[in-house]
N, C-alpha and C positions, 0 to 999 in steps of 0.2 A: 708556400702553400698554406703553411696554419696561420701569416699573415693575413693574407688573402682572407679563407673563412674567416677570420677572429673578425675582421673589416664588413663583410659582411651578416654577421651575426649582429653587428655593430648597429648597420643601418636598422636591422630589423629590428631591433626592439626599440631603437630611436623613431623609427615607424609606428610603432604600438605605443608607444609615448604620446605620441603627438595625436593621438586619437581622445586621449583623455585630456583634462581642465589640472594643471598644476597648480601647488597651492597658492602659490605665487600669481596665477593667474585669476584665482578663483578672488582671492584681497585683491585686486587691484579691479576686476571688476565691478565689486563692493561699490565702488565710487558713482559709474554711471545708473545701480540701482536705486543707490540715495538718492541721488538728484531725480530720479523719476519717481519716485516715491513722494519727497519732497515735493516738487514743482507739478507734482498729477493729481496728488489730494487735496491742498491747498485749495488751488484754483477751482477743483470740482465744487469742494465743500464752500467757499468764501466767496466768489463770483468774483466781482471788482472790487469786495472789498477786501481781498488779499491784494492788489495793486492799490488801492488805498495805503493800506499799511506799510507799503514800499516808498511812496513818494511820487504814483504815477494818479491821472485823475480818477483810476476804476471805475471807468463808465464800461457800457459794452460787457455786461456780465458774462451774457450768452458765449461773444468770444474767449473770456476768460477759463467758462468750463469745457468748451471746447476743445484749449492749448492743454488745460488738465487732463483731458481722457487721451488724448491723444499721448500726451507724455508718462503717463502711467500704463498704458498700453506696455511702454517698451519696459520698465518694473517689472511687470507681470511675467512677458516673457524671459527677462534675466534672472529672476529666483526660480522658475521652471528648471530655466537650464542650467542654475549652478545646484540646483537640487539632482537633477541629473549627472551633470557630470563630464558628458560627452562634448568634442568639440563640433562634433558636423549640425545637430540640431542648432545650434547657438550662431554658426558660422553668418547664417541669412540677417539674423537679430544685430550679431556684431559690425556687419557692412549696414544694415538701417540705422545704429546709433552710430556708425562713423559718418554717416551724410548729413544724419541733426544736427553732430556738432558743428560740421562745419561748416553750413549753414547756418548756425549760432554763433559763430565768431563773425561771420560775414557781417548779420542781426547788429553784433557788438562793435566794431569796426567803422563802421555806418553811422552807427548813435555818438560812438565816441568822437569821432572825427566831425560830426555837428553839434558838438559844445555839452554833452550829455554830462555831467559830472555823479551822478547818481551812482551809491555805491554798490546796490544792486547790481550794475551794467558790466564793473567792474567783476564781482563776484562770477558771475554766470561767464565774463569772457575766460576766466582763468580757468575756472571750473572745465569746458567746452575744448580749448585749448590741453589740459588735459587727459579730457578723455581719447580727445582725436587723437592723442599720440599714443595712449594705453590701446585703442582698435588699431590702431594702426600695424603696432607690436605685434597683437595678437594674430593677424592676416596676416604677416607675415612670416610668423612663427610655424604655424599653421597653413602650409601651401592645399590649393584645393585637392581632395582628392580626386581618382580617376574619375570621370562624367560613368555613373549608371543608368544604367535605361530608363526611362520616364514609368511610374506607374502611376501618377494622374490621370485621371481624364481629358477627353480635350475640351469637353464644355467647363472644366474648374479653370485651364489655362486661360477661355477664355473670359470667364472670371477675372481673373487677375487680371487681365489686360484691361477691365473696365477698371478694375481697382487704380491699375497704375495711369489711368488718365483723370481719374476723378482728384485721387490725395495728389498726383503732380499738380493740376490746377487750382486745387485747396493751398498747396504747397508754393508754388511759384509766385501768385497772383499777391497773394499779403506779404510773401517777403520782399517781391520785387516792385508794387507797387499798392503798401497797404493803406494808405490813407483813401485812395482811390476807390480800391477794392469795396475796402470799407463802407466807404457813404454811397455806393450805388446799392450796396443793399439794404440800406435804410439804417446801418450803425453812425454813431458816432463819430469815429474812428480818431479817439484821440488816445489812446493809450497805443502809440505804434510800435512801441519797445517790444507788447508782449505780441502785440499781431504777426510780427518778425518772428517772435519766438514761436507763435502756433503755427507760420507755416512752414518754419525749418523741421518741426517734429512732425507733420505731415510728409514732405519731402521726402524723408526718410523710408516712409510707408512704401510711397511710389517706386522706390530706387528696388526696394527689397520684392516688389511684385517685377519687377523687369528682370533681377536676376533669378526670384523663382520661377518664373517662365522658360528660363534657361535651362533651369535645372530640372523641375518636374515630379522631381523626386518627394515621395511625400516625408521621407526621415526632416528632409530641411525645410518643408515647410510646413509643418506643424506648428509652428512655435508663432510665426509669422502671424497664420491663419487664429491663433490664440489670442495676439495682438491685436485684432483686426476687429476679432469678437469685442472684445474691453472695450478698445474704442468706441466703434461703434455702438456696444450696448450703454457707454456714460451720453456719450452724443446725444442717444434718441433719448436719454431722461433728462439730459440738459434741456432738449425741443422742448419738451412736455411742463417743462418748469417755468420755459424762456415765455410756454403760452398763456400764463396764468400771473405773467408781469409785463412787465412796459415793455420788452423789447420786439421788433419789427417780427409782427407775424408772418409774412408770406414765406422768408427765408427760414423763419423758425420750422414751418410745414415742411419743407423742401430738404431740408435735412433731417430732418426728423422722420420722414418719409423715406427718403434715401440710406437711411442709418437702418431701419426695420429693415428694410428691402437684403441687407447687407446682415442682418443678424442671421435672417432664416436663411437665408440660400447661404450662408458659409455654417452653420452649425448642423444642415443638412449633408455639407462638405465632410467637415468635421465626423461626422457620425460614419460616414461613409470613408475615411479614409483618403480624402481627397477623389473619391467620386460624385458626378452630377449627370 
């Protein structure tokens, strides 16, 4: 019998454990904050000429800042939540940066396997490759907890679902055919390394509005919706910058347009607690 309870006392506070960020956990997610930190500021601040400085042509600035807000995005949300603490708000963030990465090895894999020697390519696949297996750990360490009832709205859910058709097509379209992509919208499209890279960190976006739909729950999607803000508010300044240089106006409007549209109806979210 005092086995018994001792066993169950056990689970429980191995239970209450697993609700919080070990410190162990807390350094090793260090890693995929730097590289969004890194690869988010860069490219916002530098355009194409941070791919300049790499060894790629840095044309296509507009895209560069792009892949930047978009990958700082997930920065934002991982100092939130290791400033917190908690694992359930992070959980949504940690499955979005498990689909970047691996969609960035895909990105890496791709280039490498067509003669890329650049040692950049090299850098980001190992990098990428590590962190999928540090998310990995952590989802797994971390089984979901019980489904709570939804306190969303259902006009935010359907939010998200615009969210997750727009970043998947953001998402898919350059990683799976970015040269393409590219020049029907009036870019260059010669720097395909990093267009790989801005759509695998979109991707991510999409994946994280598909399970927050599932879930509903505002604890886990906060952080998400915080991301979403960043993005989208570097985006619409990248438009406004993209309109006042060489690069193709109509798609500059269009996201730039779409990026506003996504600030005020998610910071009205935001303020409401995931009501719309």
């Amino acid at each position: 019998m005092n086995n018994s309870i001792s066993q169950t006392y056990g689970k429980i506070i191995s239970g209450e454990d697993r609700t919080k960020l070990s410190t162990l956990e807390r350094l090793l997610l260090l890693l995929p904050t730097a590289g969004g930190l890194v690869f988010g500021v860069l490219p916002l601040l530098l355009g194409g000429a941070f791919g300049a400085a790499l060894g790629f042509p840095g044309n296509d600035s507009f895209i560069y800042r792009l892949a930047g807000a978009a990958t700082f995005g997930y920065a934002v949300a991982l100092i939130l939540g290791l400033r917190q603490g908690d694992w359930a708000p992070l959980r949504l963030v940690v499955i979005g940066t498990l689909t970047f990465n691996i969609a960035s090895v895909y990105a890496c894999i791709v280039h490498l396997m067509a003669g890329d020697n650049n040692l950049f390519v090299y850098l980001i696949f190992g990098t990428s490759i590590a962190i999928t297996g540090i998310t990995l750990w952590l989802l797994n360490r971390h089984p979901h907890e019980a489904q709570t009832e939804a306190d969303v709205s259902v006009w935010y859910i359907r939010f998200l679902g615009l969210g997750a058709v727009l970043s998947g097509t953001f998402g898919l379209l350059p990683l799976l055919i970015p040269v393409l992509g590219a020049t029907l919208t009036g870019f260059q499209g010669t720097d395909v390394f990093l267009i790989r890279q801005g759509g695998a960190a979109s991707l991510g976006y999409a994946v994280m509005c598909i399970v927050a739909i599932r879930s509903g729950t505002w604890k886990e999607i906060r952080l998400p919706l915080i991301m979403a803000l960043v993005f989208n508010g570097f985006s619409f300044v990248s438009s406004v910058v993209a309109l006042f240089t060489s690069e193709p106006m109509l798609i500059s409007i269009v996201i730039g347009a779409g990026s506003l549209f996504v600030m005020v109806v998610g910071a009205i979210a935001y303020k409401r607690n995931g009501k719309l």
